[in-house]
C-alpha positions in Angstrom: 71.5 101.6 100.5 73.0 100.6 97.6 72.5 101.9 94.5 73.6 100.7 90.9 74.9 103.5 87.9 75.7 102.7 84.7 78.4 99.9 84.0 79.2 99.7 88.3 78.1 99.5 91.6 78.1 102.1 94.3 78.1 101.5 97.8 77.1 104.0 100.5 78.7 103.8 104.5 78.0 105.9 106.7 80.9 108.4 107.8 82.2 108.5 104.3 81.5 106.9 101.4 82.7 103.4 99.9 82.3 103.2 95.8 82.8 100.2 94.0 83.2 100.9 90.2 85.2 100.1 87.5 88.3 101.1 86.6 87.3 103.9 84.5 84.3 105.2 86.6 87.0 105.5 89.2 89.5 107.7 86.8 86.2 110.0 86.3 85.4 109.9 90.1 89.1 110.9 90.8 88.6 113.8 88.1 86.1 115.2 90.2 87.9 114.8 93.7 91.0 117.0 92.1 88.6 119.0 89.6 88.4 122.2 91.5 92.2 122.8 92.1 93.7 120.7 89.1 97.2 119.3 88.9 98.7 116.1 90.7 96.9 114.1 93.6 99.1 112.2 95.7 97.3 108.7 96.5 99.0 107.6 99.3 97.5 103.9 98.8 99.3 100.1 100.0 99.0 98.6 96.9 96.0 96.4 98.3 97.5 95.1 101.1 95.4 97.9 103.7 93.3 98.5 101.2 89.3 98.3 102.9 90.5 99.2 106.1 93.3 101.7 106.2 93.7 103.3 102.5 89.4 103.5 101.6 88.1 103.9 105.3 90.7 105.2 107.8 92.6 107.4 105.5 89.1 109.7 104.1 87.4 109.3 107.8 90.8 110.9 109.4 92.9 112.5 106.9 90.1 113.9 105.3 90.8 113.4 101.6 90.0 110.5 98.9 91.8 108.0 97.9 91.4 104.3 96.0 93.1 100.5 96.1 93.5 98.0 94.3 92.6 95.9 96.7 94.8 92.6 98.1 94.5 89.1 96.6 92.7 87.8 99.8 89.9 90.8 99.6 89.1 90.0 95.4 89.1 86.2 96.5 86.5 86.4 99.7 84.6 88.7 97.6 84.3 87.4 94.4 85.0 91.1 92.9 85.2 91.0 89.1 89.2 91.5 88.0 88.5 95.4 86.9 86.9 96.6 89.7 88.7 98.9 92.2 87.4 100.8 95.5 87.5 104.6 96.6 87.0 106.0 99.7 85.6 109.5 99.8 85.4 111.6 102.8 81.4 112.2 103.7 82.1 116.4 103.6 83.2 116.3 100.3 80.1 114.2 98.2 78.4 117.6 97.7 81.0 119.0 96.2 82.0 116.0 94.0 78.7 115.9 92.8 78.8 118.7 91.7 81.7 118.4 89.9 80.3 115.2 88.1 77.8 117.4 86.4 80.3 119.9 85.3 82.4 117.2 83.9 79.4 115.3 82.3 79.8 117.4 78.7 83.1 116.6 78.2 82.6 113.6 79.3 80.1 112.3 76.7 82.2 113.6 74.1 84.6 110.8 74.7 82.4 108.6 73.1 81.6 110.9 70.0 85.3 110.9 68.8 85.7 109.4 65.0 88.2 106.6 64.7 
């Protein structure tokens, strides 16, 4: 059932999980994925040519780990998506965990939108 957050929309699939968000709900979702061990993630991603099928579906459902696209020209056309969106797959075993991470990260977070200019 989809679901809508703050400033994007979520999308849940069975198996794994499918999240449509903005470009910087993404960067904090990916925060979260890597937030327990820190340092670089390798996204192993197509550049949007696979990127429903093999880089957001396949790739969590069988490798096991998250990952995002930019999805291809033909995808953003057929689906009308609006030009900063992007897609991440997560692997259903992992949502717990990234959850919880979300809430741990939620303080600093906020404080990004405190800072003085």
């Amino acid at each position: 059932m989809p679901f809508r957050a703050r400033g994007g929309a979520f999308l849940i699939i069975t198996y794994g999980q499918i999240i449509l968000a903005i470009s910087i709900e993404i960067g904090r979702l990916l925060y979260a994925v890597n937030y327990d061990k820190g340092g670089k993630m390798d996204l192993p991603q197509s550049g949007g040519a696979l990127g429903g099928c093999a880089d957001i579906t396949a790739l969590p459902i069988l490798e096991g780990i998250a990952n995002i696209t930019f999805l291809g020209l033909g995808c953003r056309i057929k689906s009308a998506l609006d030009p900063s969106d992007l897609m991440m797959g997560i692997p259903g075993k992992d949502l717990e965990r990234i959850a919880k991470n979300i809430e741990n990260m939620a303080k600093p977070i906020a404080m990004l939108g405190t800072r003085k200019k």
